[in-house]
C-alpha positions in Angstrom: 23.8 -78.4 185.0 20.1 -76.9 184.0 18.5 -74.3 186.2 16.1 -76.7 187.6 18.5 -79.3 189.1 20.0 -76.0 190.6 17.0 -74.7 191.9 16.8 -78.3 193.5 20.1 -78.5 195.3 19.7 -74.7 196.9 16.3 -76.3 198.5 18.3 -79.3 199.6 20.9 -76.6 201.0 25.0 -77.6 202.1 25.6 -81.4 202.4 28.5 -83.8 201.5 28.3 -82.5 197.5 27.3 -79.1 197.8 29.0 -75.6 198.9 27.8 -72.5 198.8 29.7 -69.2 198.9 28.3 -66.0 198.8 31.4 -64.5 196.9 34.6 -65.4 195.2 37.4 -66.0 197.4 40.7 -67.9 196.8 40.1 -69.8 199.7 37.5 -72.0 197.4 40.9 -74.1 196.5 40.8 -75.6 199.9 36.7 -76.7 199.0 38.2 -77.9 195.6 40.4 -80.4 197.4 38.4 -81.4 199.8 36.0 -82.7 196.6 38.7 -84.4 195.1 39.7 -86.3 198.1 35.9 -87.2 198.7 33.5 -88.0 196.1 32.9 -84.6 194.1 30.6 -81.7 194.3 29.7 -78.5 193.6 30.7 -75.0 195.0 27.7 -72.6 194.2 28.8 -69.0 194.3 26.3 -66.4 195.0 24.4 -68.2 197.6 25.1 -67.5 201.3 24.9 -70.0 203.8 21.1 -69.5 204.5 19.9 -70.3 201.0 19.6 -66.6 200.1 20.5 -66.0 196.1 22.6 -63.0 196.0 23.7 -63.8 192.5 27.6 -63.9 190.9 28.6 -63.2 187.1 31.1 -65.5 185.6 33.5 -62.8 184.0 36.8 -64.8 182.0 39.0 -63.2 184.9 36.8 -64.9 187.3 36.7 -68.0 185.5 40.6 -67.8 185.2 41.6 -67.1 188.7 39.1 -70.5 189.4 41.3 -72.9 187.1 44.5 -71.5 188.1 43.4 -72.2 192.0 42.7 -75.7 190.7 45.6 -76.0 188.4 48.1 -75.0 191.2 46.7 -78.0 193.7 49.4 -81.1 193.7 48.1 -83.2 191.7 46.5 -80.7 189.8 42.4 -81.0 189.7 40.3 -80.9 186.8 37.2 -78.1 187.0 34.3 -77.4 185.0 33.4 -73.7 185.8 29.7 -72.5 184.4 27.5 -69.5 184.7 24.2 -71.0 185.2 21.4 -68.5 185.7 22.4 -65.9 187.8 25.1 -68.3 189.6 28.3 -69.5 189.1 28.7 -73.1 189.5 32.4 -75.3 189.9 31.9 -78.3 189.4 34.7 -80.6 190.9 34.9 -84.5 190.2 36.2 -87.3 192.8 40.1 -87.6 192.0 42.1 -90.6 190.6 45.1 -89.5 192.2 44.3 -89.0 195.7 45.5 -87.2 198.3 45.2 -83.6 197.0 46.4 -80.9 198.7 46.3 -76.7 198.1 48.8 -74.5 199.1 47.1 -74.6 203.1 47.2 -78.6 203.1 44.6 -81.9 202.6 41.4 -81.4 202.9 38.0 -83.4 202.8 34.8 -83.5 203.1 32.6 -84.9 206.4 29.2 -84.1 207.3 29.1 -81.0 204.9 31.6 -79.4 205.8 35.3 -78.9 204.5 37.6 -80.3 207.2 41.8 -80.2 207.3 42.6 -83.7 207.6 44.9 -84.9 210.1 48.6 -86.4 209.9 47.0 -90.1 210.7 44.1 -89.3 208.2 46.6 -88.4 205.3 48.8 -91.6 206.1 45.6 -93.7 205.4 44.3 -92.3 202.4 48.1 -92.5 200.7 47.7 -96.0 202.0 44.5 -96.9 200.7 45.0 -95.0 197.2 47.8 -96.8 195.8 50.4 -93.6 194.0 49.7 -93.7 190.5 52.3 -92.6 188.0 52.3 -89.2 186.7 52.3 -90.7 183.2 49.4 -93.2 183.6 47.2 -90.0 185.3 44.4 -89.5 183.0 44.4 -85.5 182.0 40.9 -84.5 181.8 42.0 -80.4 180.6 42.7 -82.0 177.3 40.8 -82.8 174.5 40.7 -84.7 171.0 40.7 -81.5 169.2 44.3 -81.1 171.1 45.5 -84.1 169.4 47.9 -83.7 166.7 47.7 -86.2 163.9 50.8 -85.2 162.4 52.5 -86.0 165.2 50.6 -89.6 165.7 52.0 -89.8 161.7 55.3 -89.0 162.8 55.4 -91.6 165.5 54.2 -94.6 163.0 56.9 -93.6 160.9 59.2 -93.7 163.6 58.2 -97.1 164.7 57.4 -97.9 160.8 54.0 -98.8 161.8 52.1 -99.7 158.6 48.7 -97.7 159.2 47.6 -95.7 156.7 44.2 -94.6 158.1 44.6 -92.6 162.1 42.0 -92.9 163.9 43.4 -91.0 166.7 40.9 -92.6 169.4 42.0 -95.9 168.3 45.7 -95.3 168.1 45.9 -94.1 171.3 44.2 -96.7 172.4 46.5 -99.5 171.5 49.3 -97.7 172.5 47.5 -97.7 176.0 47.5 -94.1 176.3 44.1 -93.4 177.1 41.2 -95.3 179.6 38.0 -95.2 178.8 38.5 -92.3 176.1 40.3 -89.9 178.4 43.5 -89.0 177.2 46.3 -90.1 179.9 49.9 -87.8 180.8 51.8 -89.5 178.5 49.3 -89.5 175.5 49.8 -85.3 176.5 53.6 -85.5 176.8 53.8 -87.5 173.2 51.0 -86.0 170.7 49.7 -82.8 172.3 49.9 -80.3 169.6 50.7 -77.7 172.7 52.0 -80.2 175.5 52.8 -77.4 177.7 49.4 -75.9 177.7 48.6 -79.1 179.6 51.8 -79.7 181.7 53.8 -76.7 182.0 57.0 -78.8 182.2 57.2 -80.5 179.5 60.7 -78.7 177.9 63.9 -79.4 177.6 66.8 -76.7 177.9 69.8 -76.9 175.7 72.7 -74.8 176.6 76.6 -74.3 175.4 79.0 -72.8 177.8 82.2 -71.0 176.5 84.3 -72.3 179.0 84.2 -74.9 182.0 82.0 -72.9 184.4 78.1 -72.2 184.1 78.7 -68.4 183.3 79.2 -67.2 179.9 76.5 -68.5 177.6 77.3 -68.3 174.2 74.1 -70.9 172.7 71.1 -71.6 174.4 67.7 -73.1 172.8 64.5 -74.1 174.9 62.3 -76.4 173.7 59.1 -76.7 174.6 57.3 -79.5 173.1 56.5 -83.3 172.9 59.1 -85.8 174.5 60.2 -87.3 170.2 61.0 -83.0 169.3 62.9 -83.2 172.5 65.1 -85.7 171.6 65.4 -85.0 168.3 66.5 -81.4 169.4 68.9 -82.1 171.6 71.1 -84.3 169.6 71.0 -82.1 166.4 72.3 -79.6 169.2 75.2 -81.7 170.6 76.0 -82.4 166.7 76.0 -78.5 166.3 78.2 -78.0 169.1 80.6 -81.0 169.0 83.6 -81.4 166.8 83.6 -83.8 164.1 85.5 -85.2 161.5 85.1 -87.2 158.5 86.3 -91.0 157.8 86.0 -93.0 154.5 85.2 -96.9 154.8 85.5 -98.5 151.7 83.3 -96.1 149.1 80.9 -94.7 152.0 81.8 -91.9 153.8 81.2 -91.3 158.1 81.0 -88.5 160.4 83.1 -89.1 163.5 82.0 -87.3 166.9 84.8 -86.4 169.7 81.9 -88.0 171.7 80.6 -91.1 170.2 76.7 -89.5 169.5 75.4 -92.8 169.8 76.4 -92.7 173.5 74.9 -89.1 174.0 71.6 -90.9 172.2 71.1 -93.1 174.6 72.2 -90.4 177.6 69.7 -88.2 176.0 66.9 -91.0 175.7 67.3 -92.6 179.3 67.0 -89.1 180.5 63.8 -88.8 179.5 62.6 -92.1 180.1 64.0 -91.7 183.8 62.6 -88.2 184.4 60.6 -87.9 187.2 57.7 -85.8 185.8 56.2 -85.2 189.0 58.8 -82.4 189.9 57.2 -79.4 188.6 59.2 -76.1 187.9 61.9 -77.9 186.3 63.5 -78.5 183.3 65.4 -81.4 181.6 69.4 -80.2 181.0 71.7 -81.2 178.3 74.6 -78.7 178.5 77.9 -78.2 177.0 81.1 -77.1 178.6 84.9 -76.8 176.4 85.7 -80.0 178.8 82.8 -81.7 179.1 79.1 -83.3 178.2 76.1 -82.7 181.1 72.5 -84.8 180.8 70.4 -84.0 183.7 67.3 -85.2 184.1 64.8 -84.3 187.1 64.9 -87.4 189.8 66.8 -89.1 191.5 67.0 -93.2 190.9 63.8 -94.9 190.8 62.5 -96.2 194.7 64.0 -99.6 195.2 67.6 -98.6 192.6 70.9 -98.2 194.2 74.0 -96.2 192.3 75.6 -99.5 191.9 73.4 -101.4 190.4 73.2 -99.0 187.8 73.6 -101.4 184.6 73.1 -104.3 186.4 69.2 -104.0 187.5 66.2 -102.4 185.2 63.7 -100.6 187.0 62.2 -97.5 184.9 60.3 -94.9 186.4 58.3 -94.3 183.0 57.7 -97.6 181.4 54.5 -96.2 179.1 57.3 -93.2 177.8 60.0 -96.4 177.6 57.4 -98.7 175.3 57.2 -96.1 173.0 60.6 -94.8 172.9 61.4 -98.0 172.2 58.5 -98.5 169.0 60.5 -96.0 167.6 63.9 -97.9 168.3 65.4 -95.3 170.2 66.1 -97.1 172.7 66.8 -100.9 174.1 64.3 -102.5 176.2 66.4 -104.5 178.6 67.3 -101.8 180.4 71.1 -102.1 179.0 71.6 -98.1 178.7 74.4 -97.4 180.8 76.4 -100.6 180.3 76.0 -99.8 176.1 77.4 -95.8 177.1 80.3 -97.3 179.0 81.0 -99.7 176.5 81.1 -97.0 173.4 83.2 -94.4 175.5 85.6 -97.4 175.9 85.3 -98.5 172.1 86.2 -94.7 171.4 89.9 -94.7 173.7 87.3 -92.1 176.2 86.7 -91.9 180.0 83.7 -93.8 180.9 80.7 -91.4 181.8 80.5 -90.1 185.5 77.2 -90.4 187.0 76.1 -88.1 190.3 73.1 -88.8 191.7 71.1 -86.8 194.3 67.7 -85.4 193.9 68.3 -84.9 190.2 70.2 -87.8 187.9 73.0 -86.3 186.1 75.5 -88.4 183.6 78.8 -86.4 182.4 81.4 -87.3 179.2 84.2 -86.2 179.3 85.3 -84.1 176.0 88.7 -85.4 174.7 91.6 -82.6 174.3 91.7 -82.0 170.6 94.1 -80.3 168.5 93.6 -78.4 164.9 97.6 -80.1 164.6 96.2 -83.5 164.6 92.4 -83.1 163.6 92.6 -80.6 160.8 88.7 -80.2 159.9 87.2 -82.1 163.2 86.9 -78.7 165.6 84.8 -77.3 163.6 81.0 -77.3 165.2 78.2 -76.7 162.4 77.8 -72.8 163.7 81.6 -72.3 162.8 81.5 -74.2 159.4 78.1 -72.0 158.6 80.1 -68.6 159.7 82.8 -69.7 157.6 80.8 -70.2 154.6 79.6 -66.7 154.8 83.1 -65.1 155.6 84.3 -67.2 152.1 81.2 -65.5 150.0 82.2 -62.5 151.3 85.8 -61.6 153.1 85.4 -58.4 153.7 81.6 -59.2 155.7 81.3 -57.3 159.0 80.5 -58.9 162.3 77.2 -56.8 162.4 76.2 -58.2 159.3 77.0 -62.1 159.9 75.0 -61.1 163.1 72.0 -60.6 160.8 72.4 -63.5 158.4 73.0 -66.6 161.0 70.5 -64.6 163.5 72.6 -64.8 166.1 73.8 -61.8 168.9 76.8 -59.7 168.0 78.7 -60.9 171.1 78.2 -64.7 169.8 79.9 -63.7 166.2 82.8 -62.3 168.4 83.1 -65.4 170.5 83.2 -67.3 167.7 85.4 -65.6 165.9 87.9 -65.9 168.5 87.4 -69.3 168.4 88.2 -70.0 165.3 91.6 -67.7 165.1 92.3 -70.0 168.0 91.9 -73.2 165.8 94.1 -71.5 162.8 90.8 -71.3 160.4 90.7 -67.7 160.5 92.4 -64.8 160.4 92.1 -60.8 160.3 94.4 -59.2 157.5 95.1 -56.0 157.1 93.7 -52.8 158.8 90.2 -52.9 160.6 88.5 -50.5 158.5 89.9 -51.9 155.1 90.9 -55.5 155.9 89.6 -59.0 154.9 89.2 -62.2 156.3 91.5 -65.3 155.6 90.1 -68.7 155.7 93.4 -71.0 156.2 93.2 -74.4 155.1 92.2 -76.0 158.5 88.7 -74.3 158.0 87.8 -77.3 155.2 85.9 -75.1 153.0 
């Protein structure tokens, strides 16, 4: 905005698009709303309610506190905050995602002035704006220069897409992840080179229990970046943690999970196909227990889904994140997920996943009882086969020191450690301060 069209809109004074405030206060969120659910505006701060210019600076704590107000609104609103003259100006555009509420309820705007609307006025704006999906929003904080190429390259690969020239506009484009050049939530969630800079939730947590209860954690990794890393996380950390053996087939050799990881792919994927992304302040869970698998995505089934028709009927709650998934062949399109889980657990002599459902979908393998007798190399995870390797270059190595070269905490060494004496890979010989490590033949180094 130029000083003159301000100038203007002071003379024209408060109306249906324009607030003024004589100072800063949070309360502003409530005018921000009311915007949203209307047809935009501005708030002009530094002006009191006579027209009088008492002038505001537009300091970056200021201009902070103004986006976070805006940020923290459900949806979250878009705001354009300016120092223009001796006036700060927020500039607030008419919402796609209407209603919007603050943390003191819906507003609007009538008649120039900022009204709480009414249980029966809420009811027909949800009714007359149609809910769209958190991953067809259009996310107007982002912008091209956010975009990471390398990632668009990774996905072509993925989906061994022949283009050799990105165009990131276009790309996105055809992959209907933008309208009318504005990048949507799932365009964010996919190729943001910082997704959560744009929607704080987008992570995953990855945790490994020692034991069957949620209390000692002994492996933990948070990732916090585009839905593809996710995945691609989370199954190199089941391999890590899952015990495997090996299998020759003619002249080709195969790694066997005690958990077919074909099953935990598809867990894995579904789970963040399924997620419902409008929960904010959560986190995606894949955790491992000595008895068991847990995949938990935010959610419950999608409206109009019951528990059993799981497998039977395919309604997904994502279907822009489930195209693309499925460009990149991680998943099946019919919607055969759970039916394809049950039937590899089966294939494998294993229980068939458990499924709970409640406000959050969780699915839950069940880890087969396995013995060093009968498996001699397959309960080893990759963390005990790398500590191994290290204990064989050096037997005499202290705890402290292994510590330092697999960066990991002193207590996880120990746990470890115990583990493996458990498994007869390992054992202590001689004295503490002059003995040596023995790696018995079940450690398959």
């Amino acid at each position: 905005m130029d000083i003159e069209k301000l100038k203007i809109l002071i003379k024209e004074g408060e109306g249906l698009s324009i607030e003024f405030k004589e100072k800063y206060t949070p309360k502003i969120d409530e005018d921000i709303v009311a915007y949203a659910n209307t047809k935009g505006g501005y708030i002009i701060i530094g002006v009191t309610d006579n027209k009088k210019v008492v002038g505001e600076v537009l300091t970056n704590e200021l201009k902070a506190r103004i986006t976070d107000l805006a940020r923290n609104c459900k949806p979250s609103i878009h705001i354009q905050a300016d120092q223009v003259d001796n006036l700060v100006v927020v500039e607030v555009k008419e919402g796609d995602s209407k209603p919007y509420s603050c943390s003191t309820g819906y507003y609007r705007r009538l008649n120039g002035v900022t009204q709480k609307m009414s249980h029966d006025e809420i009811r027909i704006m949800f009714s007359e704006n149609p809910v769209i999906s958190f991953e067809e929003r259009l996310n107007r904080d982002i912008t091209w220069k956010d975009i990471s190429r390398e990632k668009i390259r990774t996905f072509l690969k993925e989906g061994n897409i022949g283009i050799k020239r990105v165009v990131a506009q276009d790309i996105l484009a055809s992959l209907n992840v933008t309208r009318n050049n504005i990048i949507k939530n799932v365009g964010v969630l996919f190729f943001a080179k910082a997704p959560r800079q744009f929607i704080l939730h987008c992570q995953m947590t990855l945790i490994a229990f020692k034991g069957k209860d949620r209390i000692h954690i002994f492996d933990r990794m948070d990732v916090q970046d585009d839905l593809l890393t996710q995945f691609n996380k989370a199954i190199f950390f089941l391999e890590k943690h899952l015990n495997r053996r090996s299998e020759i087939r003619g002249v080709n050799r195969y790694d066997l999970y005690e958990i077919p990881i074909e099953a935990l792919r598809e867990a894995v994927a579904n789970a963040i196909i399924h997620r419902d992304y409008n929960i904010q302040g959560t986190s995606l869970m894949v955790e491992v227990y000595d008895d068991r698998v847990e995949i938990t995505n935010p959610g419950g089934l999608p409206p109009g889904l019951s528990k059993a028709a799981l497998g039977k009927v395919s309604i997904r709650r994502n279907e822009l994140i489930a195209d693309l998934f499925f460009r990149m062949d991680k998943v099946e399109k019919v919607g055969t997920g759970i039916i394809r889980m049950r039937e590899m657990m089966k294939n494998a002599g294993l229980t068939k996943p458990k499924i709970k459902v409640n406000s959050f979908f969780t699915i839950i393998f069940k880890r087969p009882l396995v013995s060093p007798q009968e498996y001699p190399q397959v309960a080893l995870t990759e963390l005990e086969k790398k500590l191994l390797y290290e204990i064989k270059k050096d037997p005499k190595i202290s705890r402290k020191k292994l510590s330092t070269v697999l960066g990991i905490k002193p207590y996880t060494v120990k746990e470890y450690i115990e583990r493996l004496k458990k498994k007869g890979a390992l054992q202590r010989m001689g004295k503490t301060s002059s003995g040596y490590w023995l790696i018995n033949e079940r450690g398959g180094l």
